[in-house]
N, C-alpha and C positions, 0 to 999 in steps of 0.2 A: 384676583389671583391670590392676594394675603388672606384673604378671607377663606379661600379652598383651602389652602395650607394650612389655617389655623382648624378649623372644621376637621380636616385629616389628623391633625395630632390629636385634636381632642378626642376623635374617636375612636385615638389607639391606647390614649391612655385610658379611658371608660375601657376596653376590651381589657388589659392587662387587669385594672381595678378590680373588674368582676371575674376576669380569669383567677386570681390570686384570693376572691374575698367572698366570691358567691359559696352558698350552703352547698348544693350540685357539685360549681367546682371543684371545691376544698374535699368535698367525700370522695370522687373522682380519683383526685390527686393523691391525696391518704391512701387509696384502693392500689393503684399505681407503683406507689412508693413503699408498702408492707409489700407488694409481691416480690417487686426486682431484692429491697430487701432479704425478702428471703430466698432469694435463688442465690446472693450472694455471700450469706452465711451457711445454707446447705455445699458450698463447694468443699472442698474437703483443703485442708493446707497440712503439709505434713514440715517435719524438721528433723533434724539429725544428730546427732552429736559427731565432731570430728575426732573426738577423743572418748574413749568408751567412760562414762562417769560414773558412779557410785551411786548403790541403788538410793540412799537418801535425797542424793542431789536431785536424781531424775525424779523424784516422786515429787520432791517442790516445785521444780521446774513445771513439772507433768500439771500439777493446783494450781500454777498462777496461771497457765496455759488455759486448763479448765474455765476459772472464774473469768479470766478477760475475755474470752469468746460468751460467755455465759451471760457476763455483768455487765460488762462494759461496750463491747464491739456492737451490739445489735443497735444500741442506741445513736453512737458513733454513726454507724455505716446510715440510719436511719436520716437521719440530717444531712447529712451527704450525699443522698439520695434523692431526698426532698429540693434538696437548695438547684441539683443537675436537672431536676423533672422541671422544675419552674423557671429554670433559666433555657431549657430547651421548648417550654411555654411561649417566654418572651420571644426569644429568638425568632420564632413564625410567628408571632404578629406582628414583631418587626420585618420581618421576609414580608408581610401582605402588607405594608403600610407602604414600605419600599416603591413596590409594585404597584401600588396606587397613585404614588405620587409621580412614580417614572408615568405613569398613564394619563395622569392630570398635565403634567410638561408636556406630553408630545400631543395631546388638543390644545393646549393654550399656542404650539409653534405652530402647528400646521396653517391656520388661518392666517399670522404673520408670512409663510412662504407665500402664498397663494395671491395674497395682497400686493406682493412685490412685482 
């Protein structure tokens, strides 16, 4: 029975290894991860001023606005992406590993009832 169980882990961590490190994988996952990225930069975010401001203000405001969606957000959002697609990876192999080993217990019991 130690022996199944070890055999079952090991073959879920080989699954994650190569989910996470295969060339297939990894192109996969990049493919995946540039799309929703960019669905979630094309969304539009708008802002307001509560107070009407000066056209000076709003034009700096307006360029830091510009360059952080521009510069910065795409790479942000890109790894934050990345990090949810591969933890939603793990997640079902852990969901099938689960379910493997709930199936490995109820043959190792059944034969104990039957015995009895």
């Amino acid at each position: 029975m130690q022996k199944k169980f070890q055999d079952l882990l090991h073959q879920y961590k080989l699954q994650v290894f190569h989910n996470e490190h295969d060339q297939k994988s990894v192109e996969d996952l990049t493919k995946e991860c540039l799309h929703v990225t960019d669905e979630v930069l094309h969304q539009k975010f708008h802002y307001h001023f509560h107070k009407l401001a000066d056209a000076n203000r709003a034009e700096i405001i307006n360029m830091i606005n510009n360059y952080t969606r521009e510069a910065i957000l795409p790479q942000v959002v890109e790894k934050l992406v990345m990090r949810q697609i591969k933890l939603e990876k793990r997640m079902q192999l852990m969901m099938e590993f689960n379910q493997k080993l709930l199936e490995l217990l109820s043959e190792e019991r059944s034969p104990e009832k039957v015995g009895r």
